[in-house]
C-alpha positions in Angstrom: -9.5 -33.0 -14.7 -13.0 -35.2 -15.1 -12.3 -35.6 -18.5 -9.0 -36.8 -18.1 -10.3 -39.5 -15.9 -13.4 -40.3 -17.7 -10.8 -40.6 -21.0 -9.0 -42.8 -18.9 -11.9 -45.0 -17.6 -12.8 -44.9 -21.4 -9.3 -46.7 -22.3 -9.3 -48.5 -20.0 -12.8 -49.9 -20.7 -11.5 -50.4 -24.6 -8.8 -51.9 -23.7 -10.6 -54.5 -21.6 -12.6 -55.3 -23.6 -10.4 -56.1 -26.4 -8.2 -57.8 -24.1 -11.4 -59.9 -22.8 -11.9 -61.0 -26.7 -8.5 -62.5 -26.8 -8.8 -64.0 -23.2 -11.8 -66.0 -23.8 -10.9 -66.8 -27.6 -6.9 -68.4 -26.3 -6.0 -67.2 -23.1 -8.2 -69.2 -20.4 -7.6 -72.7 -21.3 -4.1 -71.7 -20.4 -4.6 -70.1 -16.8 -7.4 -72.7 -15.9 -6.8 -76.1 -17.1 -10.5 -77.2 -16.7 -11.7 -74.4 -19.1 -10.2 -76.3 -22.2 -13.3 -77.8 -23.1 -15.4 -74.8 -22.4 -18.1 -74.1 -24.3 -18.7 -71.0 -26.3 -21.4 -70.2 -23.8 -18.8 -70.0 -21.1 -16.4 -68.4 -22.6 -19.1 -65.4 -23.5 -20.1 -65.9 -19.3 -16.2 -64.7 -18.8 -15.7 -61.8 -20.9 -17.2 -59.2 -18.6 -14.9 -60.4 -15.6 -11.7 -60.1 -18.2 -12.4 -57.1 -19.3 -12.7 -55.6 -15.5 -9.7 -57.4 -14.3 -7.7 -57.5 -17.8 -4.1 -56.1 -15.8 -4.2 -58.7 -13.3 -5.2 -61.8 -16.1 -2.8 -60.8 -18.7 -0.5 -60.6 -15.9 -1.4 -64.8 -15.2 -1.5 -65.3 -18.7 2.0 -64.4 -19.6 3.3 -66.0 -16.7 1.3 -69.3 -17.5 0.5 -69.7 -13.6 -2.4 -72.3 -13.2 -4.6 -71.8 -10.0 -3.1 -72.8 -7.5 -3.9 -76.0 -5.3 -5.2 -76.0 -2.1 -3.5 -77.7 0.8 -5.6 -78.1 4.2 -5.4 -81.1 6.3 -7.9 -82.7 5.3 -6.1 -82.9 1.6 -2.5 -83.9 4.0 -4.5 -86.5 5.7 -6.0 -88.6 2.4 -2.5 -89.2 1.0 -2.4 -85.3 -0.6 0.9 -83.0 -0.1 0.7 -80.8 2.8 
């Protein structure tokens, strides 16, 4: 039984990692706008993050979904939706 789950922490380690690669390469300029002019530096900054949470960001990159905005009174009151 550990070494089924060690084999699976494994894939799912490889697979995050390769996933991360592609992220960082194509995929982040799509789910955050402000990345598009990120430098290589940054981009090398993300791929530990993408490959831990590579389900949940190719989940955001197929579906395209930008971050979302904010909306707080504050935005409501200087002339921003509510």
């Amino acid at each position: 039984m550990l070494e089924a789950l060690i084999l699976g922490l494994m894939l799912y380690a490889a697979l995050g990692l390769v996933f991360a690669v592609c992220f960082a390469v194509f995929g982040v300029a799509r789910i955050d706008p402000a990345a598009v002019e990120g430098t290589w530096g940054f981009r090398c900054l993300v791929v530990p993050g993408a490959a831990a949470f590579w389900p949940w960001l190719a989940w955001r990159w197929i579906k395209g979904r930008s971050p979302s905005e904010e909306r707080t009174a504050h935005r409501a009151a200087a002339g921003g939706d509510a």
